[in-house]
BAPAFI-351583 format. One record per residue: x, y, z of N, C-alpha, C in turn. Coordinates in nm, 4 decimals. Example, Ala and Ser with C-alpha at 12.3 -4.5 7.8 and 13.67 -1.06 7.14 Angstrom:
REM residues 2
SITE    n_east   n_north      n_up   ca_east  ca_north     ca_up    c_east   c_north      c_up
SITE    1.3190   -0.5690    0.7800    1.2300   -0.4500    0.7800    1.3200   -0.3300    0.7800
SITE    1.2850   -0.2250    0.7080    1.3670   -0.1060    0.7140    1.2900    0.0030    0.7870
REM end
This chain:
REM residues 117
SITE    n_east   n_north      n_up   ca_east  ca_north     ca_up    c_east   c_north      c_up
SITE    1.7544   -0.6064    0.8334    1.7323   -0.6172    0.6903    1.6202   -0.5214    0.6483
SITE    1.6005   -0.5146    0.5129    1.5670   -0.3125    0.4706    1.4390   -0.4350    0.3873
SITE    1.2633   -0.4035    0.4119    1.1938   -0.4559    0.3501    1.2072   -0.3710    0.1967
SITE    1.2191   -0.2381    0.2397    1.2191   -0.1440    0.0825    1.2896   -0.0393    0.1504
SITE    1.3689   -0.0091    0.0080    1.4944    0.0840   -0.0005    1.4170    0.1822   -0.0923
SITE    1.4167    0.2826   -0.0434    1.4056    0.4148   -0.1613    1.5852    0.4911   -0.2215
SITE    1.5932    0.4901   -0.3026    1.7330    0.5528   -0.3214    1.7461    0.6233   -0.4391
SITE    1.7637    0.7916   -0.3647    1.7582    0.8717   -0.4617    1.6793    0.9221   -0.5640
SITE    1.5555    0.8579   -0.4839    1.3641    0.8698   -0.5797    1.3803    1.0016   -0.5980
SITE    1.3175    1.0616   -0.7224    1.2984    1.1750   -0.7608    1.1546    1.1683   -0.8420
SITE    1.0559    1.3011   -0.7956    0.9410    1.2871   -0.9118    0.8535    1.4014   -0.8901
SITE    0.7882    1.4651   -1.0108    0.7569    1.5682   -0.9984    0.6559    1.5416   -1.1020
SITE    0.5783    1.6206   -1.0790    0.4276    1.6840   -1.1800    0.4508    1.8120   -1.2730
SITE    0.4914    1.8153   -1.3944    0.4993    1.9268   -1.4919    0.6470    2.0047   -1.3948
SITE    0.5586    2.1321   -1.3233    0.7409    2.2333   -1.3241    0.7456    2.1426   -1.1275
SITE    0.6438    2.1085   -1.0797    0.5882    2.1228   -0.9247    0.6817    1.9343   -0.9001
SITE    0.8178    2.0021   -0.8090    0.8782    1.8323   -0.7551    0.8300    1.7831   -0.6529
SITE    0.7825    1.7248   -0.6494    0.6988    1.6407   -0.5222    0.7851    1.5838   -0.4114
SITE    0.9052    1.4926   -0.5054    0.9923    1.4396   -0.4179    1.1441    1.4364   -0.4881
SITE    1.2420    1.4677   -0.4157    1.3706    1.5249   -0.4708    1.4803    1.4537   -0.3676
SITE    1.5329    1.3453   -0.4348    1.6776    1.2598   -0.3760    1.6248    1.1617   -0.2785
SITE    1.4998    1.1239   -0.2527    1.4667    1.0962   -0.1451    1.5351    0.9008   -0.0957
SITE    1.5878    0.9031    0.0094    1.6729    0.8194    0.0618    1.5707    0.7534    0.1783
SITE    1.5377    0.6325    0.1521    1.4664    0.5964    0.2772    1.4407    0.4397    0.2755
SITE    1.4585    0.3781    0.3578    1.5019    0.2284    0.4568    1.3920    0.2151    0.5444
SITE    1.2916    0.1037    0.4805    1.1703    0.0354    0.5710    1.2314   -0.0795    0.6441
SITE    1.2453   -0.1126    0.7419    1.2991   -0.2546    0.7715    1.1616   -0.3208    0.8505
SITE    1.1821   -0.4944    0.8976    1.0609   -0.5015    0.9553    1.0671   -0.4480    1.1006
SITE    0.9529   -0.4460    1.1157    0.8722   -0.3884    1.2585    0.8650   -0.2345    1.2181
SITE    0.9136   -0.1524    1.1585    0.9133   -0.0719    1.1800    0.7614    0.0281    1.1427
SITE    0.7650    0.0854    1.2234    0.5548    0.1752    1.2073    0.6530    0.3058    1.1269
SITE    0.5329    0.3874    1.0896    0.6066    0.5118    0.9566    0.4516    0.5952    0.9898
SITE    0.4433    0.7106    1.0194    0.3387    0.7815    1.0254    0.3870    0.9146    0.9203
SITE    0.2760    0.9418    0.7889    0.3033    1.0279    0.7439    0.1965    1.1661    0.7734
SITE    0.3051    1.2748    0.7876    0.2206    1.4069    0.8363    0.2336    1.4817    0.7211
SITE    0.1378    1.6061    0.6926    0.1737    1.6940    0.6089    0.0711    1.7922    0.5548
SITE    0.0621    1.8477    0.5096   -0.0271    1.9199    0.4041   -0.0990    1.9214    0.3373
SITE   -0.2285    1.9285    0.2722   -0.2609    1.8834    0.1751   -0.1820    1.9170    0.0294
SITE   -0.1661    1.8167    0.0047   -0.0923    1.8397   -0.1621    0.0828    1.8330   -0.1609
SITE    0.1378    1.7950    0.0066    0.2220    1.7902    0.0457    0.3092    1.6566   -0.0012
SITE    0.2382    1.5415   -0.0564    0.3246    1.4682   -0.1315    0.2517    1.3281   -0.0381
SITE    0.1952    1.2930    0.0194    0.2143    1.1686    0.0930    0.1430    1.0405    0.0168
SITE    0.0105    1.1062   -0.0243   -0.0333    0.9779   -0.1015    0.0642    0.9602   -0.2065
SITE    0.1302    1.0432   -0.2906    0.2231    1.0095   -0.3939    0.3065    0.9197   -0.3503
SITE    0.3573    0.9561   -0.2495    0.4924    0.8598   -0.1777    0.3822    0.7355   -0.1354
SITE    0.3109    0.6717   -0.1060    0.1788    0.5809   -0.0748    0.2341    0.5038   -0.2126
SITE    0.2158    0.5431   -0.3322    0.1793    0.5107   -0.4416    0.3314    0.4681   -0.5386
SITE    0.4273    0.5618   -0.4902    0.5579    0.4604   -0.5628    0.5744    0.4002   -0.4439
SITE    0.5158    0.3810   -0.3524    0.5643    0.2294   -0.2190    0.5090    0.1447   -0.2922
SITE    0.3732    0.1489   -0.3515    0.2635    0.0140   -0.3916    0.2913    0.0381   -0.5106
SITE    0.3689    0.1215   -0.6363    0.4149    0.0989   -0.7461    0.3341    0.1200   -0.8261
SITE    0.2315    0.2004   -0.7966    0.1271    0.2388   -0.8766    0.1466    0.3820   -0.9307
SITE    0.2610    0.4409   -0.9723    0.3296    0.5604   -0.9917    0.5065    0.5443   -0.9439
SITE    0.5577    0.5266   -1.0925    0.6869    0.5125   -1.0843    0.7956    0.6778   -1.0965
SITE    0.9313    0.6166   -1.0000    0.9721    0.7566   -1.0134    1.0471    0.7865   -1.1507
SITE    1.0843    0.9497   -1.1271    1.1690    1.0146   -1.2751    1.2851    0.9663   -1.2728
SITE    1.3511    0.9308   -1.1601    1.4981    0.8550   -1.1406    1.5102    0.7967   -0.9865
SITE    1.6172    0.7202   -0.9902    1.6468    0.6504   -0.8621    1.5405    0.5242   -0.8966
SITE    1.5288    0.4672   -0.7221    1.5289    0.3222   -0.7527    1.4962    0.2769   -0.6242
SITE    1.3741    0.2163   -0.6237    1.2846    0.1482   -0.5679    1.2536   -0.0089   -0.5191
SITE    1.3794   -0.0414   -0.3952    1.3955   -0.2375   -0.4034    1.2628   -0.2307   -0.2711
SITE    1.1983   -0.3343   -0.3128    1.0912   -0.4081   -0.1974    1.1582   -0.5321   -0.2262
SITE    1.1776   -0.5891   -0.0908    1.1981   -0.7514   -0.0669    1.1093   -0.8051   -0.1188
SITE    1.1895   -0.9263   -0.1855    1.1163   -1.1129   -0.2643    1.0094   -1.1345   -0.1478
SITE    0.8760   -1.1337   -0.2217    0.8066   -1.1767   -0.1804    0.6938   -1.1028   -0.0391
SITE    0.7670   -0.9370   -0.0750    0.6200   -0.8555    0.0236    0.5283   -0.8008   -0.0583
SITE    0.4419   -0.8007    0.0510    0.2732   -0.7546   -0.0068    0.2605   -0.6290    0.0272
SITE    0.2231   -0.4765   -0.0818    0.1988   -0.4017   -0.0106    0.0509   -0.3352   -0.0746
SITE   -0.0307   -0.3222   -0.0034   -0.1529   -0.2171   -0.0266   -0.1747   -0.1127    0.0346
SITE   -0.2425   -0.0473   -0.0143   -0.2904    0.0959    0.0594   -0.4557    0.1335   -0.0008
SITE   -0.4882    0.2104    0.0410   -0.6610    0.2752   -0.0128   -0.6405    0.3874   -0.0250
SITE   -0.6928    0.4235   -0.1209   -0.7016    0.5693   -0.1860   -0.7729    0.6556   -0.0883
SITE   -0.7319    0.7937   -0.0691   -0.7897    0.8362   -0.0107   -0.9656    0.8865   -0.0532
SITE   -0.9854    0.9094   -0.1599   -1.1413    0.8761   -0.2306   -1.1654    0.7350   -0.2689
SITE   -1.2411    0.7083   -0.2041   -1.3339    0.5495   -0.2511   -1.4303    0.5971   -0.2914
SITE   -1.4593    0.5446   -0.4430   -1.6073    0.5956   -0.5089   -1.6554    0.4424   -0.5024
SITE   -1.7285    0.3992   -0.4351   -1.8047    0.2779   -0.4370   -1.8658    0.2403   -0.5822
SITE   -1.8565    0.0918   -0.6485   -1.9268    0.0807   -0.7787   -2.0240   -0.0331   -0.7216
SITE   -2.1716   -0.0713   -0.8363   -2.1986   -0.1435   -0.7802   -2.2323   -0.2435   -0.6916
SITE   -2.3008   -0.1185   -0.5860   -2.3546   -0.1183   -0.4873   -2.2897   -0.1741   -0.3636
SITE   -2.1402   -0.1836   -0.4092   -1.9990   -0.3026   -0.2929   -2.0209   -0.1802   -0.1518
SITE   -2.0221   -0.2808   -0.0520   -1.9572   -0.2154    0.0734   -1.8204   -0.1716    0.0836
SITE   -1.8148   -0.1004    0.1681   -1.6632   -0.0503    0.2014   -1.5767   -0.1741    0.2622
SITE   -1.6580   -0.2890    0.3311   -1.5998   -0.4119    0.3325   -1.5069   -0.4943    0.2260
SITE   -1.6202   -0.5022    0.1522   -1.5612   -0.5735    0.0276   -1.4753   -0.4970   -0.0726
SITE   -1.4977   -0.3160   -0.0452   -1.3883   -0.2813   -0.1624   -1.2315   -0.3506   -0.1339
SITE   -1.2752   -0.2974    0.0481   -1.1138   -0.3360    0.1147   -1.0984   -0.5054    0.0872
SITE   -1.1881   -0.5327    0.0972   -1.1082   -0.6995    0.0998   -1.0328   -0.7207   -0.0078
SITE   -1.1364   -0.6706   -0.1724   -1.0765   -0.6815   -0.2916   -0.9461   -0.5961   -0.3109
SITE   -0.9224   -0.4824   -0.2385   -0.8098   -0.4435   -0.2838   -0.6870   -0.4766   -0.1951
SITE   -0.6931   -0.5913   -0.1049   -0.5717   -0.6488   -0.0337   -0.4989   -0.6979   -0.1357
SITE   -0.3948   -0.7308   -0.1764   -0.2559   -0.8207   -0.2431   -0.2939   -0.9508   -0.1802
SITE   -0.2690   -1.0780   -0.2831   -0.3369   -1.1969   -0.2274   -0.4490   -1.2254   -0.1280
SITE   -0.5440   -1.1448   -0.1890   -0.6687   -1.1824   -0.1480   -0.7688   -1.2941   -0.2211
SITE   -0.6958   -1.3219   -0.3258   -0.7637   -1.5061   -0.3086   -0.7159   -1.6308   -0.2337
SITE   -0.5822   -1.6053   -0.2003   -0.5301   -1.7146   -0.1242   -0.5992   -1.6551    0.0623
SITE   -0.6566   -1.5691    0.0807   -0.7080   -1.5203    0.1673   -0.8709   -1.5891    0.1819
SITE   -0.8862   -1.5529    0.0845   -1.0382   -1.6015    0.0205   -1.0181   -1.7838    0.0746
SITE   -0.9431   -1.8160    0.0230   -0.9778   -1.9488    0.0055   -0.8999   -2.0059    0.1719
SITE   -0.8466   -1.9512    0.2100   -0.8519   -1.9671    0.3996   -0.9459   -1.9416    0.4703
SITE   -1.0357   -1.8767    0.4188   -1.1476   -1.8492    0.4832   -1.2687   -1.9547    0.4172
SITE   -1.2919   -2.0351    0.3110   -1.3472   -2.1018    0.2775   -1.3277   -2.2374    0.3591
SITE   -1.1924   -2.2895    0.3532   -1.1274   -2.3985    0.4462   -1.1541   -2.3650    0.5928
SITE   -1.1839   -2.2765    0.6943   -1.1608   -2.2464    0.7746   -1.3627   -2.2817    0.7864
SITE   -1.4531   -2.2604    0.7118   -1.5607   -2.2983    0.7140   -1.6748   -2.1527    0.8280
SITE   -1.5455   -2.0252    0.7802   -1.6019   -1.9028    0.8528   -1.7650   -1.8386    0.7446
SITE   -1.8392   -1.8082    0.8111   -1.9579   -1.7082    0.7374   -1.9494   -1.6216    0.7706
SITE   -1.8770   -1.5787    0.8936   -1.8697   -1.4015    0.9000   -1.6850   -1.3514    0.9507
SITE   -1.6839   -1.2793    0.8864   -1.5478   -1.2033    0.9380   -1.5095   -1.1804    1.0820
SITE   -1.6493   -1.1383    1.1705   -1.5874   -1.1915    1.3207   -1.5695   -1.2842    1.3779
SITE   -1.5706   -1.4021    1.2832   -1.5104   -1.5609    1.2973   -1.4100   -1.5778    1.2695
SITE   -1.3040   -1.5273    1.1921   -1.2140   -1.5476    1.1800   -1.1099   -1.5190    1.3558
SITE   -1.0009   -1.5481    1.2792   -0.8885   -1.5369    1.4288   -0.8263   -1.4166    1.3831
SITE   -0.7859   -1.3392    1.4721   -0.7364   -1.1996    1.4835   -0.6362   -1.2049    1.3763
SITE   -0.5573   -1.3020    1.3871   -0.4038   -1.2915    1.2461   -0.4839   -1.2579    1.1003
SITE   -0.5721   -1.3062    1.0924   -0.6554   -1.3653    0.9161   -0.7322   -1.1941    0.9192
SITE   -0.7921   -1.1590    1.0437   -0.8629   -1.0579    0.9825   -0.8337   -0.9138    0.8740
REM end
């Protein structure tokens, strides 16, 4: 079973296409390493996975009920947050995270159990 289907994504910046017909099937287990260039397209493709940049055509299914995040490749830190806490805040259900770790009665993150971290 396909967690996310790309089909036929297309998307481009002014005249410059970034990504053209693109056909592609995540299923689970599967690892995905992206290589390339700078300016070669990957954080874009990063970003219609997490839907934070939709394409010019085609069509984008993620399975009922997955979580996906990613980190920008610039983190400008605000108010004085660690790189800890940006990441924690920018997980997908990170209050129901939050509040497993409250129940769980952890004070530090190397208390938790390897699954939670």
């Amino acid at each position: 079973m396909s967690l996310v289907v790309f089909e036929k994504v297309c998307l481009g910046f002014g005249k410059k296409t970034i990504v053209s017909d693109l056909d592609l099937r995540i299923g689970e287990g599967d690892r995905i390493g992206l290589i390339g260039h700078n300016g070669s397209g990957k954080s874009t493709l990063l970003k219609l996975l997490g839907g934070d940049t939709k394409p010019d055509s085609g069509k984008i299914v993620i399975a009922r009920g997955l979580r996906i995040g990613w980190l920008p490749q610039d983190i400008a830190l605000e108010g004085g947050r660690t790189l800890t806490e940006f990441v924690r805040s920018s997980v997908p259900g990170r209050e129901e995270l939050d509040e497993r770790i409250v129940q769980a009665g952890v004070t530090r993150l190397s208390e938790l159990p390897a699954a939670d971290r």
